[in-house]
C-alpha positions in Angstrom: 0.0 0.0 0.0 2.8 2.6 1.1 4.2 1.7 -2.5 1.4 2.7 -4.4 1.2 6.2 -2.6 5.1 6.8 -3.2 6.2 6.1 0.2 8.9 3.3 1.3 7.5 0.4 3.1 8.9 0.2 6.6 5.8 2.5 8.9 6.6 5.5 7.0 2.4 5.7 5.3 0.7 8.7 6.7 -2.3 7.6 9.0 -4.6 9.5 7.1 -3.5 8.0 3.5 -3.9 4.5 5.3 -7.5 4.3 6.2 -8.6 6.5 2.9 -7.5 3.4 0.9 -8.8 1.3 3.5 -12.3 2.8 3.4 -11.7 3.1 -0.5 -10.9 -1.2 -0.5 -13.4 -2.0 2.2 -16.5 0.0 0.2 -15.7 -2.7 -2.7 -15.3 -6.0 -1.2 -17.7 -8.2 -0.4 -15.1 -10.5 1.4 -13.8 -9.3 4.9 -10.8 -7.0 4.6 -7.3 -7.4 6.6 -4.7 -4.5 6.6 -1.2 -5.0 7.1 -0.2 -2.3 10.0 3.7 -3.2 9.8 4.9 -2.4 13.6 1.5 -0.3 14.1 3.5 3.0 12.7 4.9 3.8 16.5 6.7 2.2 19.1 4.2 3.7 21.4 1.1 1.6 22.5 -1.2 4.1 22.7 -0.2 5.5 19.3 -0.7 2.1 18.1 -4.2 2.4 19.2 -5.1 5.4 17.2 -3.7 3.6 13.9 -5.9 0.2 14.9 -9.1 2.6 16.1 -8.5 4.2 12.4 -8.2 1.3 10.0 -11.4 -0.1 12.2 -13.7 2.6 11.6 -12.2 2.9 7.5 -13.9 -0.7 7.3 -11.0 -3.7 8.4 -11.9 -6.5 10.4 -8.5 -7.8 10.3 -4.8 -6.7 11.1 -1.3 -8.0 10.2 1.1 -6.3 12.8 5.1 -7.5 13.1 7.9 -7.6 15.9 10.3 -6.8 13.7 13.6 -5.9 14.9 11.8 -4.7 18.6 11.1 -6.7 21.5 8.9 -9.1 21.8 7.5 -7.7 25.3 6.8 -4.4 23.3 4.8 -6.4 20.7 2.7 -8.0 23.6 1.8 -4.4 24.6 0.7 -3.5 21.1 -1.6 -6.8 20.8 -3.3 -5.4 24.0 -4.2 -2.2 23.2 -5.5 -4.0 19.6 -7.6 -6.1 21.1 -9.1 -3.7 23.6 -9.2 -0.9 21.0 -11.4 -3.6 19.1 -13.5 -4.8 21.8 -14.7 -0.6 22.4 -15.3 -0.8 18.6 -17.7 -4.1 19.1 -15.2 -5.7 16.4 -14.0 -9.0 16.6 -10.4 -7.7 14.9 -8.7 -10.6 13.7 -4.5 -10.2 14.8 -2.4 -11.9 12.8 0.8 -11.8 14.2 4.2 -11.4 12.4 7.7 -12.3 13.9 11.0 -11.8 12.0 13.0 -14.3 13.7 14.0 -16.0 10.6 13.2 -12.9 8.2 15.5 -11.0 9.8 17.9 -13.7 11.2 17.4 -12.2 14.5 19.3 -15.0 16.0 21.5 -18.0 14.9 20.5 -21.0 13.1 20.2 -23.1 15.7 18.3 -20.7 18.0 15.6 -19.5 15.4 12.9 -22.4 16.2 13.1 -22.2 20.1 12.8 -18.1 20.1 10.0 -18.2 17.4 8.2 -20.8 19.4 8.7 -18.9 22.8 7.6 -15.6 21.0 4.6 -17.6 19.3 3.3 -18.9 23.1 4.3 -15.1 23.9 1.9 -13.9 21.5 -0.6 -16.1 21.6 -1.4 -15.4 25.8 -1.6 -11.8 24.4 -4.4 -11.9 22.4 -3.0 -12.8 19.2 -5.1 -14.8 16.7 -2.8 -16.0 14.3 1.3 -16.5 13.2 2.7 -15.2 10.5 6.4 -16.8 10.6 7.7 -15.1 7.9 10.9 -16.6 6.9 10.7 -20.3 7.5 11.1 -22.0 4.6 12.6 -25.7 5.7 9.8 -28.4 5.8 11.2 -29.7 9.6 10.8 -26.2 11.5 7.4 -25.5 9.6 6.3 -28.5 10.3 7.5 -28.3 14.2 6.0 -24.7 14.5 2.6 -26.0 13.2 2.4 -28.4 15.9 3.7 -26.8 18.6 2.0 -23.8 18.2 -1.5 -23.1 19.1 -2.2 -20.7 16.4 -2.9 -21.4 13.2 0.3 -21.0 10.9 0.8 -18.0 7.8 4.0 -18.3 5.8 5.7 -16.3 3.4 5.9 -17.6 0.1 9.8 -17.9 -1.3 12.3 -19.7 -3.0 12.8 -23.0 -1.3 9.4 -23.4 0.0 7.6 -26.9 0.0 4.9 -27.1 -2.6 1.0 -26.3 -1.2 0.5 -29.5 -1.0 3.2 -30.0 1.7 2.1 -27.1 3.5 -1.0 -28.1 3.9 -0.3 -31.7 5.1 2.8 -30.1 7.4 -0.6 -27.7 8.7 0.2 -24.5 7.2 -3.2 -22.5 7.1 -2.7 -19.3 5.5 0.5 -18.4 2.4 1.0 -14.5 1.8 2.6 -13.4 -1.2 4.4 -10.5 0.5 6.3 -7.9 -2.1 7.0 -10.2 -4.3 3.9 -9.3 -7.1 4.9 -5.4 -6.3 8.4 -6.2 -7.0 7.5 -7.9 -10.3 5.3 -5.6 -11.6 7.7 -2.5 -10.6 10.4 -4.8 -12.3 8.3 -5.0 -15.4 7.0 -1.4 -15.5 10.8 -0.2 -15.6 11.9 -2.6 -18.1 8.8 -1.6 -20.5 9.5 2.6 -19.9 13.5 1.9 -20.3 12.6 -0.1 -23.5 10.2 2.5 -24.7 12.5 5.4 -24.3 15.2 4.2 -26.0 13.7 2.2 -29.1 10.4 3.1 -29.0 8.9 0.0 -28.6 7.7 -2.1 -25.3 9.7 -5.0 -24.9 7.9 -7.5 -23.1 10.6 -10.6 -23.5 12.9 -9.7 -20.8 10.6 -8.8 -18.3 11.6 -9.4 -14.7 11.3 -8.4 -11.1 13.0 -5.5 -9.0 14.3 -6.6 -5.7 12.5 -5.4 -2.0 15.4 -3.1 -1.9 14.8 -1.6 -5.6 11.4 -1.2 -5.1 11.7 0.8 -1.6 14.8 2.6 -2.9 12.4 4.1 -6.0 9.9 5.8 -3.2 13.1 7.5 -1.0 12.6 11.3 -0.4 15.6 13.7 -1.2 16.3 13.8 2.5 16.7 10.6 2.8 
Protein backbone atom coordinates (compact mmCIF):
# COMPACT_ATOMS: atom_id res chain seq x y z
CA UNK A 1 0.00 0.00 0.00
CA UNK A 2 2.83 2.57 1.14
CA UNK A 3 4.22 1.68 -2.54
CA UNK A 4 1.44 2.69 -4.45
CA UNK A 5 1.21 6.16 -2.56
CA UNK A 6 5.07 6.76 -3.16
CA UNK A 7 6.17 6.14 0.18
CA UNK A 8 8.88 3.35 1.34
CA UNK A 9 7.53 0.43 3.12
CA UNK A 10 8.86 0.15 6.58
CA UNK A 11 5.85 2.47 8.88
CA UNK A 12 6.64 5.46 6.98
CA UNK A 13 2.43 5.74 5.26
CA UNK A 14 0.74 8.70 6.72
CA UNK A 15 -2.32 7.59 8.96
CA UNK A 16 -4.58 9.47 7.09
CA UNK A 17 -3.55 8.05 3.48
CA UNK A 18 -3.93 4.51 5.30
CA UNK A 19 -7.49 4.34 6.20
CA UNK A 20 -8.65 6.53 2.91
CA UNK A 21 -7.48 3.41 0.91
CA UNK A 22 -8.83 1.27 3.48
CA UNK A 23 -12.25 2.83 3.37
CA UNK A 24 -11.70 3.07 -0.55
CA UNK A 25 -10.89 -1.18 -0.50
CA UNK A 26 -13.44 -1.99 2.24
CA UNK A 27 -16.50 0.02 0.20
CA UNK A 28 -15.66 -2.68 -2.73
CA UNK A 29 -15.35 -5.99 -1.16
CA UNK A 30 -17.67 -8.24 -0.38
CA UNK A 31 -15.14 -10.53 1.42
CA UNK A 32 -13.76 -9.34 4.88
CA UNK A 33 -10.79 -7.03 4.63
CA UNK A 34 -7.28 -7.38 6.62
CA UNK A 35 -4.72 -4.46 6.56
CA UNK A 36 -1.18 -5.02 7.11
CA UNK A 37 -0.15 -2.29 9.96
CA UNK A 38 3.73 -3.18 9.81
CA UNK A 39 4.94 -2.35 13.60
CA UNK A 40 1.49 -0.27 14.13
CA UNK A 41 3.45 3.03 12.73
CA UNK A 42 4.94 3.83 16.46
CA UNK A 43 6.71 2.19 19.09
CA UNK A 44 4.19 3.67 21.38
CA UNK A 45 1.07 1.55 22.53
CA UNK A 46 -1.22 4.10 22.66
CA UNK A 47 -0.23 5.51 19.28
CA UNK A 48 -0.70 2.09 18.07
CA UNK A 49 -4.20 2.36 19.24
CA UNK A 50 -5.10 5.36 17.24
CA UNK A 51 -3.68 3.59 13.91
CA UNK A 52 -5.91 0.23 14.92
CA UNK A 53 -9.12 2.62 16.06
CA UNK A 54 -8.50 4.17 12.43
CA UNK A 55 -8.22 1.27 9.95
CA UNK A 56 -11.38 -0.11 12.19
CA UNK A 57 -13.69 2.57 11.59
CA UNK A 58 -12.19 2.86 7.46
CA UNK A 59 -13.86 -0.66 7.33
CA UNK A 60 -11.03 -3.69 8.38
CA UNK A 61 -11.89 -6.55 10.41
CA UNK A 62 -8.48 -7.83 10.26
CA UNK A 63 -4.77 -6.70 11.08
CA UNK A 64 -1.29 -7.95 10.24
CA UNK A 65 1.06 -6.34 12.78
CA UNK A 66 5.13 -7.46 13.12
CA UNK A 67 7.94 -7.61 15.95
CA UNK A 68 10.31 -6.83 13.68
CA UNK A 69 13.61 -5.91 14.89
CA UNK A 70 11.76 -4.67 18.58
CA UNK A 71 11.12 -6.68 21.50
CA UNK A 72 8.91 -9.14 21.82
CA UNK A 73 7.52 -7.70 25.29
CA UNK A 74 6.84 -4.36 23.32
CA UNK A 75 4.77 -6.45 20.67
CA UNK A 76 2.71 -8.01 23.61
CA UNK A 77 1.84 -4.40 24.57
CA UNK A 78 0.68 -3.55 21.11
CA UNK A 79 -1.58 -6.79 20.79
CA UNK A 80 -3.25 -5.44 24.00
CA UNK A 81 -4.18 -2.16 23.20
CA UNK A 82 -5.52 -4.04 19.55
CA UNK A 83 -7.64 -6.08 21.09
CA UNK A 84 -9.09 -3.69 23.59
CA UNK A 85 -9.19 -0.93 20.99
CA UNK A 86 -11.38 -3.61 19.05
CA UNK A 87 -13.49 -4.76 21.77
CA UNK A 88 -14.69 -0.63 22.38
CA UNK A 89 -15.28 -0.80 18.57
CA UNK A 90 -17.70 -4.07 19.10
CA UNK A 91 -15.18 -5.71 16.39
CA UNK A 92 -14.01 -8.96 16.62
CA UNK A 93 -10.43 -7.70 14.90
CA UNK A 94 -8.65 -10.58 13.66
CA UNK A 95 -4.47 -10.17 14.84
CA UNK A 96 -2.40 -11.86 12.76
CA UNK A 97 0.78 -11.78 14.20
CA UNK A 98 4.19 -11.38 12.43
CA UNK A 99 7.67 -12.35 13.94
CA UNK A 100 11.02 -11.83 12.03
CA UNK A 101 13.03 -14.34 13.68
CA UNK A 102 14.00 -15.99 10.63
CA UNK A 103 13.18 -12.91 8.18
CA UNK A 104 15.48 -10.97 9.84
CA UNK A 105 17.88 -13.72 11.18
CA UNK A 106 17.36 -12.16 14.47
CA UNK A 107 19.30 -14.97 16.04
CA UNK A 108 21.45 -17.97 14.85
CA UNK A 109 20.48 -21.03 13.12
CA UNK A 110 20.17 -23.10 15.68
CA UNK A 111 18.35 -20.72 17.98
CA UNK A 112 15.63 -19.52 15.40
CA UNK A 113 12.94 -22.38 16.19
CA UNK A 114 13.06 -22.20 20.13
CA UNK A 115 12.79 -18.13 20.14
CA UNK A 116 10.01 -18.22 17.40
CA UNK A 117 8.24 -20.82 19.44
CA UNK A 118 8.65 -18.91 22.81
CA UNK A 119 7.64 -15.60 20.99
CA UNK A 120 4.60 -17.65 19.30
CA UNK A 121 3.31 -18.87 23.10
CA UNK A 122 4.26 -15.12 23.93
CA UNK A 123 1.91 -13.94 21.55
CA UNK A 124 -0.64 -16.10 21.64
CA UNK A 125 -1.37 -15.36 25.84
CA UNK A 126 -1.56 -11.76 24.41
CA UNK A 127 -4.40 -11.85 22.43
CA UNK A 128 -3.04 -12.80 19.21
CA UNK A 129 -5.07 -14.80 16.72
CA UNK A 130 -2.84 -15.98 14.34
CA UNK A 131 1.26 -16.53 13.25
CA UNK A 132 2.71 -15.22 10.45
CA UNK A 133 6.36 -16.76 10.60
CA UNK A 134 7.71 -15.08 7.93
CA UNK A 135 10.94 -16.63 6.88
CA UNK A 136 10.68 -20.26 7.51
CA UNK A 137 11.14 -22.02 4.55
CA UNK A 138 12.58 -25.71 5.66
CA UNK A 139 9.76 -28.45 5.80
CA UNK A 140 11.20 -29.69 9.56
CA UNK A 141 10.84 -26.21 11.46
CA UNK A 142 7.35 -25.48 9.56
CA UNK A 143 6.31 -28.51 10.26
CA UNK A 144 7.49 -28.28 14.25
CA UNK A 145 5.95 -24.73 14.50
CA UNK A 146 2.64 -25.99 13.23
CA UNK A 147 2.43 -28.43 15.90
CA UNK A 148 3.69 -26.84 18.64
CA UNK A 149 1.95 -23.76 18.20
CA UNK A 150 -1.51 -23.12 19.13
CA UNK A 151 -2.25 -20.69 16.36
CA UNK A 152 -2.86 -21.43 13.24
CA UNK A 153 0.33 -20.96 10.93
CA UNK A 154 0.76 -17.99 7.84
CA UNK A 155 4.04 -18.32 5.78
CA UNK A 156 5.66 -16.28 3.36
CA UNK A 157 5.95 -17.59 0.07
CA UNK A 158 9.79 -17.86 -1.33
CA UNK A 159 12.30 -19.73 -2.96
CA UNK A 160 12.81 -23.02 -1.30
CA UNK A 161 9.36 -23.40 -0.02
CA UNK A 162 7.65 -26.94 0.02
CA UNK A 163 4.93 -27.13 -2.57
CA UNK A 164 0.99 -26.33 -1.21
CA UNK A 165 0.52 -29.51 -0.99
CA UNK A 166 3.23 -29.99 1.67
CA UNK A 167 2.12 -27.09 3.52
CA UNK A 168 -1.02 -28.06 3.89
CA UNK A 169 -0.28 -31.69 5.09
CA UNK A 170 2.82 -30.07 7.40
CA UNK A 171 -0.56 -27.73 8.71
CA UNK A 172 0.22 -24.52 7.19
CA UNK A 173 -3.23 -22.49 7.12
CA UNK A 174 -2.73 -19.34 5.54
CA UNK A 175 0.52 -18.41 2.42
CA UNK A 176 1.01 -14.51 1.77
CA UNK A 177 2.56 -13.42 -1.24
CA UNK A 178 4.36 -10.55 0.50
CA UNK A 179 6.31 -7.94 -2.09
CA UNK A 180 6.97 -10.18 -4.29
CA UNK A 181 3.95 -9.30 -7.11
CA UNK A 182 4.85 -5.44 -6.32
CA UNK A 183 8.41 -6.21 -7.01
CA UNK A 184 7.48 -7.89 -10.30
CA UNK A 185 5.29 -5.55 -11.58
CA UNK A 186 7.75 -2.49 -10.63
CA UNK A 187 10.37 -4.76 -12.34
CA UNK A 188 8.33 -5.03 -15.40
CA UNK A 189 7.04 -1.37 -15.53
CA UNK A 190 10.84 -0.20 -15.58
CA UNK A 191 11.90 -2.63 -18.15
CA UNK A 192 8.81 -1.56 -20.50
CA UNK A 193 9.48 2.65 -19.93
CA UNK A 194 13.47 1.90 -20.35
CA UNK A 195 12.63 -0.08 -23.50
CA UNK A 196 10.21 2.53 -24.67
CA UNK A 197 12.54 5.38 -24.31
CA UNK A 198 15.22 4.23 -25.97
CA UNK A 199 13.65 2.19 -29.08
CA UNK A 200 10.43 3.09 -29.00
CA UNK A 201 8.88 -0.02 -28.62
CA UNK A 202 7.75 -2.10 -25.30
CA UNK A 203 9.71 -5.04 -24.92
CA UNK A 204 7.89 -7.55 -23.09
CA UNK A 205 10.60 -10.63 -23.46
CA UNK A 206 12.85 -9.69 -20.83
CA UNK A 207 10.60 -8.85 -18.27
CA UNK A 208 11.62 -9.35 -14.73
CA UNK A 209 11.26 -8.37 -11.10
CA UNK A 210 13.05 -5.51 -9.03
CA UNK A 211 14.27 -6.61 -5.65
CA UNK A 212 12.49 -5.38 -1.99
CA UNK A 213 15.41 -3.12 -1.85
CA UNK A 214 14.79 -1.56 -5.57
CA UNK A 215 11.40 -1.20 -5.11
CA UNK A 216 11.74 0.84 -1.57
CA UNK A 217 14.76 2.59 -2.89
CA UNK A 218 12.36 4.13 -6.00
CA UNK A 219 9.87 5.77 -3.15
CA UNK A 220 13.06 7.54 -1.05
CA UNK A 221 12.61 11.32 -0.44
CA UNK A 222 15.64 13.73 -1.22
CA UNK A 223 16.33 13.81 2.49
CA UNK A 224 16.72 10.60 2.78
Amino acid sequence: MAWSHGYQDGNKLPLDLLSTTVGSMARGLSVPLTVDIEGGYSDDPEQVGKVINAVIAAGAVGINIEDGTGSPELLVRKIDVARKVADLASIKLFINVRTDVYLKNLFPAEQRLEELLKRAALYAGAGADGLFAAGVVEASDIGSICLESTLPVNLLSRDGLPSTDELKRLGVRRLSAGSSIAEFLQGAMGTLVRSFLDRGQLDTHVLKAHTYGEVNALMATKTE
